[in-house]
C-alpha positions as CSV (number, residue, x, y, z in Angstrom):
1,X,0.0,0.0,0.0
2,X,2.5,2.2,0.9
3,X,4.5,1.7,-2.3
4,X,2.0,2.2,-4.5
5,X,0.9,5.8,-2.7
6,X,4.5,6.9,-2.7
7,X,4.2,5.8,-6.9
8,X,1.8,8.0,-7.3
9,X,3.2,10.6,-5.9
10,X,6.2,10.6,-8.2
11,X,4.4,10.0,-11.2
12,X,5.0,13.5,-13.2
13,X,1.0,13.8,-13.5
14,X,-0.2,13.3,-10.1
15,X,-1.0,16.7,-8.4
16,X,-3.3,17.3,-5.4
17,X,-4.9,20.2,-7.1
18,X,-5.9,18.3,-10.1
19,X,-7.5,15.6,-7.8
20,X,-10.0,17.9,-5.9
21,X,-10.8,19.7,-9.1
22,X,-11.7,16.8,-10.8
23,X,-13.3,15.1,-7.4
24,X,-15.6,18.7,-7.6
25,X,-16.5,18.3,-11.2
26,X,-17.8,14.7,-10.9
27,X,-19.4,15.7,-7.5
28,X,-21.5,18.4,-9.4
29,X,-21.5,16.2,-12.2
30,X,-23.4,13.1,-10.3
31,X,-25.7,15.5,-7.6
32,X,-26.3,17.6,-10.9
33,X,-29.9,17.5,-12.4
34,X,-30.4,17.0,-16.6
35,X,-31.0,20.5,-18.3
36,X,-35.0,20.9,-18.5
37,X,-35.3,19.9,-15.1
38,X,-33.7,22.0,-13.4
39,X,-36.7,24.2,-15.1
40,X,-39.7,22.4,-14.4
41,X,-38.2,22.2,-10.5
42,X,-38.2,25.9,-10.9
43,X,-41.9,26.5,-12.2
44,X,-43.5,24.2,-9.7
45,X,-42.0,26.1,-7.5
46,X,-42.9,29.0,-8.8
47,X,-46.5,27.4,-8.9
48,X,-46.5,26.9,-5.4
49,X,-45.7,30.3,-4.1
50,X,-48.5,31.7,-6.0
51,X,-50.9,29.3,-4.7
52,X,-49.9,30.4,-1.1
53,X,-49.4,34.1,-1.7
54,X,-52.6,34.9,-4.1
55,X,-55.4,33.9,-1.1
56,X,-53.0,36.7,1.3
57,X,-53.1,39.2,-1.3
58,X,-56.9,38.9,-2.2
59,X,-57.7,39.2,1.4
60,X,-55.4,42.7,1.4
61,X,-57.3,43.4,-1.7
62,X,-60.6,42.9,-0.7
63,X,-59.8,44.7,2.8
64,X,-59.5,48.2,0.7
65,X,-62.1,47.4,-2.0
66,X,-64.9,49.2,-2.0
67,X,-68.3,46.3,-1.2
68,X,-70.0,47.2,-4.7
69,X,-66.5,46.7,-6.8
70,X,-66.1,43.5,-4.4
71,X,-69.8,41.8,-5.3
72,X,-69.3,42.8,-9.3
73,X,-65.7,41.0,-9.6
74,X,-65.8,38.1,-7.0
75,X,-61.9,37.4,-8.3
76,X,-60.3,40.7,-7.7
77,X,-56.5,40.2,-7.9
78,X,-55.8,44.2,-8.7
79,X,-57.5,46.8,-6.3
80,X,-59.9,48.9,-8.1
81,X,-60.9,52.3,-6.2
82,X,-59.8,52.6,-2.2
83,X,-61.9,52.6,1.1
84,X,-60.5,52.0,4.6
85,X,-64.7,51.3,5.7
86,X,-63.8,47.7,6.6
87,X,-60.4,49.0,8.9
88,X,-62.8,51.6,10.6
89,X,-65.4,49.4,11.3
90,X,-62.6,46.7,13.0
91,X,-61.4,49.1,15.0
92,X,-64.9,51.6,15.4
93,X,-65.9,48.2,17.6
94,X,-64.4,46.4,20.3
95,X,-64.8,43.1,19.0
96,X,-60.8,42.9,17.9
97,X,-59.4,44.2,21.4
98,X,-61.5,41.7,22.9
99,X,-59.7,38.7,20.5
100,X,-57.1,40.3,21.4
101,X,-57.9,39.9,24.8
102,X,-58.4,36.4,24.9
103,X,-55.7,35.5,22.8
104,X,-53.3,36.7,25.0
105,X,-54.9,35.6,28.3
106,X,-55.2,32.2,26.6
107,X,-51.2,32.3,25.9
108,X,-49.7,33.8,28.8
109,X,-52.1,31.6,31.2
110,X,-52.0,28.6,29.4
111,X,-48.1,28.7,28.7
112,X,-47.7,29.4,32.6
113,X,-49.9,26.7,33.6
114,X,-48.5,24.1,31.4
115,X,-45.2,24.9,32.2
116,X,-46.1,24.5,35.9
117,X,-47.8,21.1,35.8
118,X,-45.5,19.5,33.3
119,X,-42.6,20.5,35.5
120,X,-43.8,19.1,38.6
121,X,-45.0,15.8,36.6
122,X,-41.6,15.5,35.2
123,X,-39.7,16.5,38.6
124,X,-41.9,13.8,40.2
125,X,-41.2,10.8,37.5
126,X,-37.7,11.6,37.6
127,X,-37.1,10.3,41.2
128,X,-36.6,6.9,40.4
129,X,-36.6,5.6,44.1
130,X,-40.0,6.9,44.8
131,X,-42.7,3.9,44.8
132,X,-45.2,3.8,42.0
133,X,-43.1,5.5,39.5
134,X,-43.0,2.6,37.3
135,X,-46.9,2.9,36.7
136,X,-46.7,6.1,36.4
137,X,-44.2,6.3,33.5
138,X,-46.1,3.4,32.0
139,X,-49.6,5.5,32.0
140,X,-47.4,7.9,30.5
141,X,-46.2,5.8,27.7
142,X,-49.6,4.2,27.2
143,X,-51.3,7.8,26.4
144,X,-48.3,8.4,24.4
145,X,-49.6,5.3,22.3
146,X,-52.7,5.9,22.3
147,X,-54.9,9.1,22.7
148,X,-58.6,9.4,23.5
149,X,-59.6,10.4,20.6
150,X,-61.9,13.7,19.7
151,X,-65.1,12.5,20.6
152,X,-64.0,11.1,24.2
153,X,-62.7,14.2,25.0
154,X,-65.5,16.4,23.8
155,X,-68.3,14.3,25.9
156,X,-65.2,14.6,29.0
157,X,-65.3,18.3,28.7
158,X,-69.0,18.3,28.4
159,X,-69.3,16.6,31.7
160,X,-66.6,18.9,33.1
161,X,-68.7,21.7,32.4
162,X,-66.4,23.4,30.5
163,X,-68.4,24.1,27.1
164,X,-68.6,27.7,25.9
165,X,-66.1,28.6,28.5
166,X,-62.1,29.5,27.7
167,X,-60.8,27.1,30.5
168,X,-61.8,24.3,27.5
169,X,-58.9,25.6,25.5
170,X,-56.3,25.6,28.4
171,X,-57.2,22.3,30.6
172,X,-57.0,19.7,28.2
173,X,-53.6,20.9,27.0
174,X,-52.1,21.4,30.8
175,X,-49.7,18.5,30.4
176,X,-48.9,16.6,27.2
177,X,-47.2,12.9,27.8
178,X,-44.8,14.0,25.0
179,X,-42.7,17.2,26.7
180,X,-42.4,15.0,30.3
């Protein structure tokens, strides 16, 4: 092995240089893709970010529309005339501070609250000496495997009493099996 290494090396063509270059080219040259596809690749993709922009842009569209251009040309992609009627009725009423409200009192209370529980649960599970831990860990892993399901959980919150109330979307998430 050695002997033929050192051969190479005095061979008059060998270089280093010449052996990444041509390592590079056949790298680009086998992860490469043929000529018209690197085309399509590029038009689907192209595709794509129109399908996801275009429903954001109608929306901005529509949002400074006046309503009579809106109900004549259902599909309106350019903005024809301006109003801000729909901005000053969103904020004229209180409606938005109030989802604002609740969005944030559902984050900050919810985060908190999880946080707390699934610390404690994983604190406690994490004390191997303590008795019962084994069945514990193994509910865990069990309603890791398998969950409830939606309607379980609806008719569990229904007897909780917790319909129509914002404690529905904090409770049920307070500890998940996975983050423990």
């Amino acid at each position: 092995m050695k002997n033929i290494k050192s051969a190479n090396r005095k061979s008059p063509g060998f270089r280093v240089k010449d052996l990444k270059s041509n390592g590079l080219r056949y790298k680009q040259k086998l992860m490469g893709n043929p000529a018209g596809i690197d085309v399509i690749i590029y038009l689907i993709l192209l595709l794509a970010t129109i399908i996801t922009i275009l429903p954001i842009w109608m929306v901005v569209v529509r949002s400074i529309s006046p309503s009579g251009i809106i109900s004549r040309f259902p599909f309106l992609v350019i903005p024809r005339g301006f109003t801000d009627e729909a901005y000053r009725y969103i904020f004229g009423t209180r409606r938005l501070l109030n989802s604002f409200g609740i969005s944030v009192f559902i984050t900050v209370v919810g985060t908190f609250l999880n946080l707390l529980f699934t610390l404690s649960a994983g604190y406690s599970i994490s004390k191997t000496d303590v008795p019962g831990v084994r069945i514990c860990m193994l509910i865990i892993v069990i309603t890791m495997l398998f969950g409830a399901g939606l309607i379980p959980t609806y008719i569990l919150m229904r007897w909780l009493g917790l319909l129509d109330s914002i404690w529905v979307l904090i409770i049920p998430l307070l500890v998940n099996p996975f983050n423990l």
